[in-house]
C-alpha positions as CSV (number, residue, x, y, z in Angstrom):
1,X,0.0,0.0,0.0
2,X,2.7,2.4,0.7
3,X,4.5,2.0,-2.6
4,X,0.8,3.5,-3.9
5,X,1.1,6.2,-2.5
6,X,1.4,10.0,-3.6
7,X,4.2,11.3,-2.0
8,X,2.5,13.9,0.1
9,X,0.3,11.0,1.6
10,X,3.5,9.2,2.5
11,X,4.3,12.3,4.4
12,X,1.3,12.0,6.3
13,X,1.8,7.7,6.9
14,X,5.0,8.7,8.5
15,X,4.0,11.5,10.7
16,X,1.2,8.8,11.9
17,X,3.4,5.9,12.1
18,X,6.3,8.4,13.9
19,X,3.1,9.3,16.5
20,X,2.2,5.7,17.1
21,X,5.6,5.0,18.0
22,X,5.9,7.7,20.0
23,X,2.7,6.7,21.8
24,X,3.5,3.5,22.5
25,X,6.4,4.2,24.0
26,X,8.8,2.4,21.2
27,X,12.5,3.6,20.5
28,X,12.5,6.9,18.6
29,X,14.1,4.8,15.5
30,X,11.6,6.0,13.4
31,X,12.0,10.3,13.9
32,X,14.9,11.6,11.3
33,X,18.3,12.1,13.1
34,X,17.3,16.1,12.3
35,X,14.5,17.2,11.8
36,X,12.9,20.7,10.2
37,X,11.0,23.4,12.2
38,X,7.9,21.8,10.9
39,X,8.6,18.1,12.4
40,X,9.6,19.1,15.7
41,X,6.1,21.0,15.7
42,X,4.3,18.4,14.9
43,X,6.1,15.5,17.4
44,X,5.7,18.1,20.3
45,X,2.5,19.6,19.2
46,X,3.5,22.9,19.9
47,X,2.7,26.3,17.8
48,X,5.3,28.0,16.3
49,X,6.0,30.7,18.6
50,X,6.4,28.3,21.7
51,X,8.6,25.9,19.5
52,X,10.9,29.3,18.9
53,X,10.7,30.0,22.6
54,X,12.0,26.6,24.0
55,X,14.8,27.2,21.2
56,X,16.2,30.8,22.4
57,X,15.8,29.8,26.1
58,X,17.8,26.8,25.3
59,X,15.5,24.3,26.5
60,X,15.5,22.7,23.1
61,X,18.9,23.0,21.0
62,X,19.0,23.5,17.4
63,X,20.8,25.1,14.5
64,X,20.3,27.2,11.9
65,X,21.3,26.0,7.8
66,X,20.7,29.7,6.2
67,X,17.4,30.7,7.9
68,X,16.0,27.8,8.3
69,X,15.7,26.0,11.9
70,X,17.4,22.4,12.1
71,X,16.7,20.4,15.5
72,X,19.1,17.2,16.3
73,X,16.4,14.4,17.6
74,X,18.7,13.6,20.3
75,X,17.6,17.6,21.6
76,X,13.7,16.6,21.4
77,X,14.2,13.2,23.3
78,X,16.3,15.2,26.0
79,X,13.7,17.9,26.1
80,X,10.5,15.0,26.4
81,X,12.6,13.2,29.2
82,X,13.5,15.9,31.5
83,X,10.2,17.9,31.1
């Protein structure tokens, strides 16, 4: 079925399968190693504007590739864990 798939639905069956793993309580094997402003939003469920806070208060570390936001999974499990 996913082979079928247009590729902006298979966007979508991996954000669902990454929250079903994330759920569940699996390892985090299935969240990119870095991930886009956009991801991160969507595996924390946060709005922009909070996202951008937890980044300039240092609670969440990430990077910038020419002005666009880049956040290292390892900073997102970190961030979940010690909430």
């Amino acid at each position: 079925m996913y082979h079928k798939l247009k590729q902006n639905d298979k966007n979508i069956y991996k954000l669902i399968l990454i929250k079903i793993v994330w759920r569940w309580g699996f390892v985090y094997e299935c969240i990119p190693e870095v991930m886009t402003f956009k991801e991160c939003q969507n595996i924390l469920k946060v709005g922009k504007n909070t996202l951008l806070d937890l980044i300039h208060t240092e609670q969440i570390q990430a990077f910038k590739i020419g002005n666009r936001w880049k956040i290292p999974k390892r900073s997102i499990i970190e961030f979940i864990q010690y909430r």
